[in-house]
Structures are given as structure tokens and as C-alpha cells.
C-alpha positions in Angstrom: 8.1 6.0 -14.8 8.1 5.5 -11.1 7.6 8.1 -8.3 10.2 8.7 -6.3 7.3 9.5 -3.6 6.3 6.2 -3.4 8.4 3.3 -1.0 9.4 0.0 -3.0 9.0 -2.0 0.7 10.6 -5.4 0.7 10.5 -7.9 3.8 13.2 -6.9 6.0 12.0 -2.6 6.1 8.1 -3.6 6.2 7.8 -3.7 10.1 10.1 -0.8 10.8 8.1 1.5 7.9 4.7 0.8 9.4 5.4 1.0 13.0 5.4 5.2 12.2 2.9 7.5 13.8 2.1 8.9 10.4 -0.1 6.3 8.2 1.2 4.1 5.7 -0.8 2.4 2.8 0.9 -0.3 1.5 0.1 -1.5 -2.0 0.5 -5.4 -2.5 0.9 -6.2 -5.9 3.2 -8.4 -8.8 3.9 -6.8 -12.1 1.7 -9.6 -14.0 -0.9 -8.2 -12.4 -3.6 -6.3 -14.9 -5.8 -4.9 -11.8 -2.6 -4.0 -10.2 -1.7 -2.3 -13.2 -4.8 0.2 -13.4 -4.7 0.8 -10.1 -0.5 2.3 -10.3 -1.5 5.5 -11.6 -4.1 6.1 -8.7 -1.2 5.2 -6.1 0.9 7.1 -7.3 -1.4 10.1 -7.7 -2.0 10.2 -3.7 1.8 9.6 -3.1 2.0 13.1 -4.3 -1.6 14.4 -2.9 -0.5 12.7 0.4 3.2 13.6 0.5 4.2 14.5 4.0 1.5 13.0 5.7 0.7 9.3 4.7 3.6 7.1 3.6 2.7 5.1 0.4 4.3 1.8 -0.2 4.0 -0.6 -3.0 4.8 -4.2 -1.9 6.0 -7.0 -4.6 4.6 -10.4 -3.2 7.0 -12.5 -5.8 9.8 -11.0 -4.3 8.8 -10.9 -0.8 6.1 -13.8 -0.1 6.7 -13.5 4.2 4.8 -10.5 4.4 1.6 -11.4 2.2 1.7 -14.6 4.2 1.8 -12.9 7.6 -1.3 -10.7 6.6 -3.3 -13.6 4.6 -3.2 -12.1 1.8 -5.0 -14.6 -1.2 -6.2 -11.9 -3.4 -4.1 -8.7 -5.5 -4.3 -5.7 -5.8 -4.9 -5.6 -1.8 -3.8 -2.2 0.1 -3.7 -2.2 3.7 -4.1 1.2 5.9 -1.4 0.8 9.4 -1.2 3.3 12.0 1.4 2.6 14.6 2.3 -1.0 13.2 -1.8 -1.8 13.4 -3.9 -2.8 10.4 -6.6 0.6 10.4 -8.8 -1.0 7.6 -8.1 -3.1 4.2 -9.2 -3.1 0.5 -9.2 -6.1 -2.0 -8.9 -5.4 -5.6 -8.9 -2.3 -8.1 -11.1 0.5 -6.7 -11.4 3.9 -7.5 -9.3 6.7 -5.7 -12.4 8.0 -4.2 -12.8 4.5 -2.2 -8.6 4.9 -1.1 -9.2 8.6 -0.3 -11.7 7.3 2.0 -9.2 4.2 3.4 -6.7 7.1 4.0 -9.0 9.3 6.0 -10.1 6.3 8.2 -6.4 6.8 9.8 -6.7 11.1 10.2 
């Protein structure tokens, strides 16, 4: 079941969604994915720890190769911390959501 709490980004509304004061972690990912598969729950778990203050994002790079591209992304699951349209700090592959608690306060 998906959470309502976290933002399906596509190409066109990926600039405009991180250029916010308030942080945004964006998820890259492809549903064939196993590691991208664990690491869903955990996403979604601090959309709704983190609801109001971070914006969480899940990215599909089949359907939207530009972005990946622009960011050199190679590798997924990757999640990337912005802060005013700037990258904060990245991680590459399934961690645990003690490592993207950590990402997230990096931006605070």
C-alpha cells in the first residue's frame, strides 16, 4: 500500500520540489529493485516520523532517466538529502533507518 505522505516525483516537479527551504530526501529507485524493495518500508516509516518537516520523495529512474543522469547516479537504492535546491549529503544502497535518521538531521 503506498503512503499518501510520501511524493511520487517525476522529471518535470523535481527541481521545483527541492528548491524548498524545508529538506527533501528523495528516494531513487525501480520497482525491480530487491534493495530498493527493503528499504520502502523504512521510507515510508520517516514520511510519517518526518511529516511536516522533511519532504520525502521516491524517484522512479525507468520512468524518469534526466534526473539520475543529472546527479550521476550508477548505483540504486541511492537517497539524496537537498536543502534549498543543494545536495546536503548522499547514501548509496540499503541502509538502516538509523543511517537516514542521521542523513536527515545533517539538513536540521
Amino acid at each position: 500500500m503506498a503512503n499518501d505522505k510520501v511524493l511520487q516525483l517525476t522529471d518535470a516537479e523535481f527541481d521545483s520540489t527541492i528548491q524548498s527551504d524545508q529538506p527533501t530526501l528523495v528516494d531513487f529507485w525501480a520497482p525491480w529493485c530487491g534493495p530498493c524493495k527493503a528499504i520502502g518500508p523504512v521510507i515510508e516509516d520517516l514520511a510519517n516520523e518526518y511529516d511536516g518537516k522533511v519532504t520525502i520523495a521516491k524517484m522512479n529512474v525507468d520512468d524518469n532517466p534526466e534526473t539520475p543522469g543529472k546527479f550521476g547516479i550508477r548505483a540504486i537504492p541511492t537517497l539524496i538529502l537537498f536543502k534549498s535546491g543543494e545536495v546536503v549529503d548522499q547514501i548509496t544502497g540499503s541502509v538502516g533507518k538509523s543511517q537516514l535518521v542521521a542523513l536527515i538531521e545533517k539538513a536540521n
